[in-house]
Backbone as numpy.savetxt, mean C-alpha at the origin, in Angstrom:
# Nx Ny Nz CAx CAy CAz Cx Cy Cz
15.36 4.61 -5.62 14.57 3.40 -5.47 13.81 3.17 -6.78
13.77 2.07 -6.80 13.14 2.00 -8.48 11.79 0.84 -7.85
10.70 1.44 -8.65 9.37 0.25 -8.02 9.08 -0.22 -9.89
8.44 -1.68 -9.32 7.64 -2.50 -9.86 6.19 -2.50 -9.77
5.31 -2.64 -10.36 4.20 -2.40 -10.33 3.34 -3.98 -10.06
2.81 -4.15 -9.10 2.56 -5.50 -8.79 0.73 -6.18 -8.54
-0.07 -4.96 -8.38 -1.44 -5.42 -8.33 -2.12 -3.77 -8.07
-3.09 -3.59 -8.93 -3.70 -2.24 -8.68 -5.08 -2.74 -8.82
-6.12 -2.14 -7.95 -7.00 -2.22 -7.46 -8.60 -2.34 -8.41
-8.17 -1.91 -9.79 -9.03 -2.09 -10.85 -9.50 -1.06 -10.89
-9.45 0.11 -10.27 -10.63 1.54 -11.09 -9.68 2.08 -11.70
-10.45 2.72 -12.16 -10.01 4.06 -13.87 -9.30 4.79 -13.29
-8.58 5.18 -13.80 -7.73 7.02 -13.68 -6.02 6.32 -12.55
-5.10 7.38 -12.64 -3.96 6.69 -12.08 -4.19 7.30 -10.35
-4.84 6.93 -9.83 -4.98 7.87 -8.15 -5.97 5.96 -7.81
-5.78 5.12 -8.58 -6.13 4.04 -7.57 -5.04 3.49 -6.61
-5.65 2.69 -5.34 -4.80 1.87 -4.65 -3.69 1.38 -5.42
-2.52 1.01 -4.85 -1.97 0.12 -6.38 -0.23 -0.41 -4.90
-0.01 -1.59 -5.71 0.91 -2.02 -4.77 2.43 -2.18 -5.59
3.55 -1.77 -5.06 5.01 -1.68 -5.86 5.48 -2.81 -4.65
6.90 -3.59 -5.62 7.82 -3.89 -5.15 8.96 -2.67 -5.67
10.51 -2.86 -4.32 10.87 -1.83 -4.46 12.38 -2.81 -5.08
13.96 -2.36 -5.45 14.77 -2.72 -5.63 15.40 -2.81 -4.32
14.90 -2.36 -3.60 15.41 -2.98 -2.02 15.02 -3.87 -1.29
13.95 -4.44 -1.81 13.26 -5.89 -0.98 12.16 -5.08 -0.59
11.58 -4.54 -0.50 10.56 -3.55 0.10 9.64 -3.79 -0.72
7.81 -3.35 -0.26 7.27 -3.19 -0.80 6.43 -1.53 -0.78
5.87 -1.02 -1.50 5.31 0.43 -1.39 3.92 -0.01 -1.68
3.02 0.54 -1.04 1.37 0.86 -1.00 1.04 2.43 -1.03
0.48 2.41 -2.04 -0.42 3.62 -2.72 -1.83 3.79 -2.09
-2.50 4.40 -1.70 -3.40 4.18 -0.65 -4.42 5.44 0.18
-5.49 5.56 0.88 -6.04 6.86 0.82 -5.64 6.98 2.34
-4.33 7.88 2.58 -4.16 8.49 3.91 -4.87 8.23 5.09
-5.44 7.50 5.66 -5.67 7.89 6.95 -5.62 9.17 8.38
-6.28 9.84 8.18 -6.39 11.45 9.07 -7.32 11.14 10.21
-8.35 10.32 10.44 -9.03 10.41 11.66 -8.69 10.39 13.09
-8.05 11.00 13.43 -7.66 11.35 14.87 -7.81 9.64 16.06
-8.71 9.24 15.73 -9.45 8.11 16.85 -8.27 6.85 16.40
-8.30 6.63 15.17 -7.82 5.41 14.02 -6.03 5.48 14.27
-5.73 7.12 14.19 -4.22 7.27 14.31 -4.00 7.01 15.55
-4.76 7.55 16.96 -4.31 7.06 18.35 -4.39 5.64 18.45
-4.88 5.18 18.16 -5.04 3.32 17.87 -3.66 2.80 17.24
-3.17 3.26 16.28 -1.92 3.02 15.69 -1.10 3.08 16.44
-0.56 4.47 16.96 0.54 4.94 17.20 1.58 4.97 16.78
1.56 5.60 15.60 2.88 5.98 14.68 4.07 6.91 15.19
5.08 6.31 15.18 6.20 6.96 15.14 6.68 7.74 14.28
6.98 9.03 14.77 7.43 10.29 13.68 7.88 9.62 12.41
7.57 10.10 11.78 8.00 9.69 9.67 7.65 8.80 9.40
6.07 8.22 10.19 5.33 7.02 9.27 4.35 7.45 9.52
3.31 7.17 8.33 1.95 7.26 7.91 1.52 6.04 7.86
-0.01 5.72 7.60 -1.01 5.16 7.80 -1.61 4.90 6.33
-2.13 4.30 5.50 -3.18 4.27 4.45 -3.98 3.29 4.78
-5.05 3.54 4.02 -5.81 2.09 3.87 -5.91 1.72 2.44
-6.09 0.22 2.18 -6.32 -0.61 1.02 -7.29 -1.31 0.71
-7.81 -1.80 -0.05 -9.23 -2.78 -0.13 -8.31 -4.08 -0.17
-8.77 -4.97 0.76 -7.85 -6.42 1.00 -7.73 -7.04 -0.45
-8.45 -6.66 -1.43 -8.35 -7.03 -2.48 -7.09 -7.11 -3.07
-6.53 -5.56 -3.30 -5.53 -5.49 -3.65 -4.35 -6.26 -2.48
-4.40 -6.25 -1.68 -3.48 -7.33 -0.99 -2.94 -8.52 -1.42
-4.19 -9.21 -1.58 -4.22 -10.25 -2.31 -3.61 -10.79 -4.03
-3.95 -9.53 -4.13 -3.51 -9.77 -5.59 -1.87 -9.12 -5.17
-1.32 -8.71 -4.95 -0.04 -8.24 -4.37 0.77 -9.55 -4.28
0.15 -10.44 -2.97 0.64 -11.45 -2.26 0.80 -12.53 -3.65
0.03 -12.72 -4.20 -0.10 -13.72 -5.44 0.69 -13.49 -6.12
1.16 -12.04 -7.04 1.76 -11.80 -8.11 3.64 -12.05 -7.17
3.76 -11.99 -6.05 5.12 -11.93 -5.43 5.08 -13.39 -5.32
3.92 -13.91 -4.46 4.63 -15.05 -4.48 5.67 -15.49 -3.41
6.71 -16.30 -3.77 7.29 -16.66 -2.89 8.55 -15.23 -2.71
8.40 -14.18 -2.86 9.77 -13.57 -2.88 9.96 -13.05 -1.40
C-alpha cells in the first residue's frame, strides 16, 4: 500500500495526528489509540479493528485537501 500524506494536525515531532490517502481508495488515520474500556463497549469493534481519536481539525483539513475524490 503506498500512502499520501494529506493533512497533519500542526504539532512538532513525527507522532502527530496526521491523515493518508491510500493507492487503494482508502484513507489511513494516525491517531492516539483509544483503550478505555467504557468508549470501546460503546463502539463495538469487530476483531482486527481499532479505534483512534483525532482533533476534528485534522478532519477537516483531510476533507478539503481530497476534495472531491
Amino acid at each position: 500500500m503506498k500512502l499520501r500524506l494529506i493533512a497533519r494536525s500542526g504539532c512538532s515531532g513525527g507522532t502527530c495526528p496526521t491523515a493518508y490517502v491510500t493507492d487503494r481508495g482508502t484513507a489511513v488515520v494516525q491517531g492516539s489509540v483509544i483503550l478505555d474500556d467504557e468508549t470501546l463497549a460503546q463502539l463495538n469493534l469487530p476483531a482486527g479493528e481499532a479505534a483512534v481519536e483525532v482533533p476534528l481539525a485534522l478532519l477537516r483539513a483531510a476533507a478539503q485537501e481530497v476534495g472531491g475524490e
